[in-house]
C-alpha positions in Angstrom: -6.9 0.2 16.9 -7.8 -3.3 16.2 -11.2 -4.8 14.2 -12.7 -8.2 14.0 -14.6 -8.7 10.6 -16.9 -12.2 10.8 -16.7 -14.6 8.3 -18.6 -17.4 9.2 -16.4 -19.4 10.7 -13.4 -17.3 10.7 -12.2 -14.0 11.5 -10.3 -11.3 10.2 -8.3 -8.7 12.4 -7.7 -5.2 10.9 -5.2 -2.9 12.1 -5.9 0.9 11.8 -3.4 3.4 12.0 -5.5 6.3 11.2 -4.2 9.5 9.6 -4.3 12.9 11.3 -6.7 14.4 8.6 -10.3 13.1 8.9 -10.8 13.4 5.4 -7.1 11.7 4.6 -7.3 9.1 1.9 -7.4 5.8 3.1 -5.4 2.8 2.1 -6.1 -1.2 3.1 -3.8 -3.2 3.1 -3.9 -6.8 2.6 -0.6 -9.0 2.9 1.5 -11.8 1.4 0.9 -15.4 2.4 1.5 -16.3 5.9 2.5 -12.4 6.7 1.0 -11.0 9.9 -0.2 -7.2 9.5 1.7 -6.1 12.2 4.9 -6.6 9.4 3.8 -3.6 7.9 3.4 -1.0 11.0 6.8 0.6 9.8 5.4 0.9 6.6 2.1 2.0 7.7 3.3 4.8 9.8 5.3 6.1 6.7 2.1 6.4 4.3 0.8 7.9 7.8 3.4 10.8 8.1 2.6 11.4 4.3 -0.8 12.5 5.4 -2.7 8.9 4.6 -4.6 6.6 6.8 -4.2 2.9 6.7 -6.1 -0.3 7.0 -3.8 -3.3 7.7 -6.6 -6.9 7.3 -4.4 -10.1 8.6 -5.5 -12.9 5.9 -7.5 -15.9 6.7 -5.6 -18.0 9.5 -2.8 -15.8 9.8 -1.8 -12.8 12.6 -4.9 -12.2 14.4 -7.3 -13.9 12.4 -8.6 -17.0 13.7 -8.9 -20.3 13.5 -5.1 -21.5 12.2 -5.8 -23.4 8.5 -6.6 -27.2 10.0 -7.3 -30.0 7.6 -10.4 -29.0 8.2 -10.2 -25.8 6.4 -11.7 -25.2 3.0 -11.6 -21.7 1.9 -9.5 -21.4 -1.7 -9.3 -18.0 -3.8 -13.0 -17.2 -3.7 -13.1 -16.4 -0.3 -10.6 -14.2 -0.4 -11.9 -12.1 -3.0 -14.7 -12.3 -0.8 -12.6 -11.2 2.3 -11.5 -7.9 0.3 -14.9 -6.9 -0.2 -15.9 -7.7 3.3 -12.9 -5.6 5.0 -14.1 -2.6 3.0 -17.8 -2.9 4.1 -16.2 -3.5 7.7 -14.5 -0.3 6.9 -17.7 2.0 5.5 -17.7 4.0 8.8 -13.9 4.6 8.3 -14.0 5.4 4.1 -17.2 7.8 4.2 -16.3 10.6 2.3 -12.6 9.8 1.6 -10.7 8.1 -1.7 -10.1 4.4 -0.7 -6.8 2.4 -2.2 -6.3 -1.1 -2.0 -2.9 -1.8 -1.8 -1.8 -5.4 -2.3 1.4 -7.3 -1.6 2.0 -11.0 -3.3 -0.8 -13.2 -2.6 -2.8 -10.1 -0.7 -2.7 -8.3 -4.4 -4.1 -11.2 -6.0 -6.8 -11.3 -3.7 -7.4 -7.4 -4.2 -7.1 -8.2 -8.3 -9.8 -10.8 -8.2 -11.7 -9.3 -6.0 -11.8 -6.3 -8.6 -12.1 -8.5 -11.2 -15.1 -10.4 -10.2 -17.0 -7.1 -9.2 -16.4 -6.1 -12.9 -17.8 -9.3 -14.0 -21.2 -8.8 -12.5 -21.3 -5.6 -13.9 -20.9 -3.8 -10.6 -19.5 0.1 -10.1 -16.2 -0.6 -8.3 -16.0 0.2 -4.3 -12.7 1.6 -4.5 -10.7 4.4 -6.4 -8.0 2.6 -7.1 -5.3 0.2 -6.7 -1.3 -0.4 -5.8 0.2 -3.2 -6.2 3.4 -3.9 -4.7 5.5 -7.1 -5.4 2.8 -9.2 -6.7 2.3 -11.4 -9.5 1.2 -14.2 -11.2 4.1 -16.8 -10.1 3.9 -18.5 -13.4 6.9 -20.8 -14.1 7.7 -19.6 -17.3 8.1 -16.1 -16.9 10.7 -16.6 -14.6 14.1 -14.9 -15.9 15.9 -18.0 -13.8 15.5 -21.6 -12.2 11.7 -21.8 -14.1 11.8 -25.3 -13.4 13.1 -25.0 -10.1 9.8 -22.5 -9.7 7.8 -25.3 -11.4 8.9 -28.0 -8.9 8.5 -26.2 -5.9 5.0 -24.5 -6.1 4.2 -28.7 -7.2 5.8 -30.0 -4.9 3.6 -27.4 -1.9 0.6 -28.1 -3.5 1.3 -31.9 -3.5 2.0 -31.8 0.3 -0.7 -30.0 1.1 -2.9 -32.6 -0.8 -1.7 -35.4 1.0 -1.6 -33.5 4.1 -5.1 -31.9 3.3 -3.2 -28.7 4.6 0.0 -26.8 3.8 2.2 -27.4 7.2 4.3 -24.0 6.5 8.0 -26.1 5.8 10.0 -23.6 5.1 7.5 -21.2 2.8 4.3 -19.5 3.4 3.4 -19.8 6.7 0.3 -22.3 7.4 -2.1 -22.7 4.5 -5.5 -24.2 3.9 -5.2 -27.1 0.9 -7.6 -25.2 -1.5 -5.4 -21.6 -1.1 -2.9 -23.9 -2.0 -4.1 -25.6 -4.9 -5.7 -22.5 -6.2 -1.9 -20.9 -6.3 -0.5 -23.4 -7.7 -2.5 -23.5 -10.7 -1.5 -20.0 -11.5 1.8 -21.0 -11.3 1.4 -24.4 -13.6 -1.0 -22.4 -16.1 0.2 -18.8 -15.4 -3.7 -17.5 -15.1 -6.9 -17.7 -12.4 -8.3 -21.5 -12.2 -11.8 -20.9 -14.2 -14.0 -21.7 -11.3 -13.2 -18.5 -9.6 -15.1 -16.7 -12.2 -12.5 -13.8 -12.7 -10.8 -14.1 -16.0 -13.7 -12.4 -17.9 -13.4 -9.5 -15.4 -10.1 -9.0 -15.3 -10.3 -6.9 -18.7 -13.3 -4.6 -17.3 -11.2 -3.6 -14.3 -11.4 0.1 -15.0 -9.1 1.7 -12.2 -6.2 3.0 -12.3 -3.4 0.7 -11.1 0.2 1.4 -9.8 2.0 -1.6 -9.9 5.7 -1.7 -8.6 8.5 -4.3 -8.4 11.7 -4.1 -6.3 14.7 -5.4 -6.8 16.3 -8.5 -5.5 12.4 -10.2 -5.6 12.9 -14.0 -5.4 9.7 -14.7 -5.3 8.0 -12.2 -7.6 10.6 -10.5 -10.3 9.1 -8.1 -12.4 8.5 -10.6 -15.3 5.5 -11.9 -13.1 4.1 -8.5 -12.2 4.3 -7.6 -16.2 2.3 -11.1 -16.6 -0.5 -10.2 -14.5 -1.0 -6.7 -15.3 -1.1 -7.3 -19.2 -4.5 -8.9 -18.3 -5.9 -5.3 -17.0 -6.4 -4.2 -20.3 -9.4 -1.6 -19.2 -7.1 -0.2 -16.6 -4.5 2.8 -16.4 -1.3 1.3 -15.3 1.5 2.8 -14.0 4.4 0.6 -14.0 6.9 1.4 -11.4 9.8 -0.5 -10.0 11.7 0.3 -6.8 15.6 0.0 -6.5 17.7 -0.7 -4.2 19.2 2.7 -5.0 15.8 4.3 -4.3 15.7 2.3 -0.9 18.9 3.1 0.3 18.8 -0.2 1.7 18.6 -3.9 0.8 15.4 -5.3 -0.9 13.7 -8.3 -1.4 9.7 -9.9 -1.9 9.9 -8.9 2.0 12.3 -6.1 2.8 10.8 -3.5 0.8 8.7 -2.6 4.0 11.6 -0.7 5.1 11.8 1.7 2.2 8.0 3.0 3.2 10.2 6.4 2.8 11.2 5.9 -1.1 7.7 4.5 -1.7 5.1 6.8 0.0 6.0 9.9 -1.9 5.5 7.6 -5.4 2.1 6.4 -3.8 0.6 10.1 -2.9 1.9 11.1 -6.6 0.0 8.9 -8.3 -3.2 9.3 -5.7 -6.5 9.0 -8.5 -9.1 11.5 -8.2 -12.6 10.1 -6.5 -13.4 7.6 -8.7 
């Protein structure tokens, strides 16, 4: 089943792949950059056989969300917090009476993290009950175990191109990107925090939910020095720190792959299911 959530003048598709239980907790998804929800269907239908439903929102520009990022594009990190929180009130129908768990991969997670954060700030109860993330991060060049300069250069190099460009052509990494996305994650990967203007730093410490936050191995985008750098700042939160190995998967894994090993991770994420918040 597919929804269209307005957003002035773009649009967000959501995939559901409803569980068989009306009352079945209910996880949305949001994705990395430049990854189409239909990536995660595999996955999906795994949290679905362990008795969950699932929300799967395509980000701005990519999958089934329209327009494509254009020069004339100007949404940055604000708007996608502000997506997250639009997707769940697209979703009230679908969430009455059941838990609701964000579950965020790479740049989707930071979306879901702000989004939480900023809700916090203005003193808000939060919407949600709780919130996985899986291979996300702050890419910060210096926590990087290897190649931190060669980290440094590339996310400078993107953001330059994209300046110049006044978009992010998608040469070789991330898909299509609007310049402010862009410039937004490259800050966090100069300065290894949010840029101030999207009002989240203060917030980040108020999140009160409890988090399950797992790395996998083989992640050349987001080792598990970056996931321990951005969870550190959820200092009000109950985190569970997992990490998911290639022995767990029975299979390869990578920032990417892990959506094959929905097996080894749904059981982890039903475990550590929080009460209604």
């Amino acid at each position: 089943m597919q929804l269209t959530v307005d957003r002035g003048s773009d649009r967000l598709g959501v995939q559901l792949h409803p569980a068989q239980a009306p009352d079945a907790p209910l996880v949305v998804i949001f994705p990395a950059m430049g990854v189409p929800a239909g990536y995660y269907t595999r996955f999906a239908h795994s949290l679905n056989e362990a008795g969950l439903g699932v929300a799967v929102a395509d980000l701005r520009g990519t999958g089934a969300s329209t327009p494509a990022p254009s020069r004339r594009s100007r949404y940055g990190y604000p708007e996608l917090a502000d997506d997250v929180a639009a997707v769940l009130d697209a979703l009230a129908e679908h969430r009455a009476g059941r838990r609701t768990v964000l579950l965020g991969h790479s740049l989707g997670g930071q979306a879901c993290v702000l989004h939480l954060a900023r809700e916090a700030a203005r003193g808000a109860g939060h919407s949600v009950d709780g919130l996985v993330l899986i291979a996300v991060g702050l890419p910060y060049w210096r926590t990087y175990p290897r190649q931190r300069l060669g980290v440094l250069a590339m996310t400078q190099f993107v953001n330059a191109v994209s300046a110049v460009l006044r978009v992010w052509p998608g040469w070789g990494f991330g898909g299509r990107q609007a310049r402010g996305l862009i410039k937004d994650w490259a800050y966090t990967a100069r300065h290894g925090r949010f840029p101030a203007h999207l009002g989240a730093e203060p917030g980040l410490s108020q999140v009160d939910l409890p988090v399950l936050a797992i790395s996998v191995d083989d992640d050349q985008y987001t080792p598990p020095e970056t996931t321990d750098h951005l969870v550190a700042a959820l200092t009000g939160a109950k985190v569970q720190r997992d990490h998911l190995t290639t022995a767990d998967a029975a299979a390869p894994l990578d920032h990417f792959k892990w959506v094959k090993a929905g097996t080894a991770l749904a059981p982890r994420i039903t475990g550590w299911l929080p009460i209604r918040h």
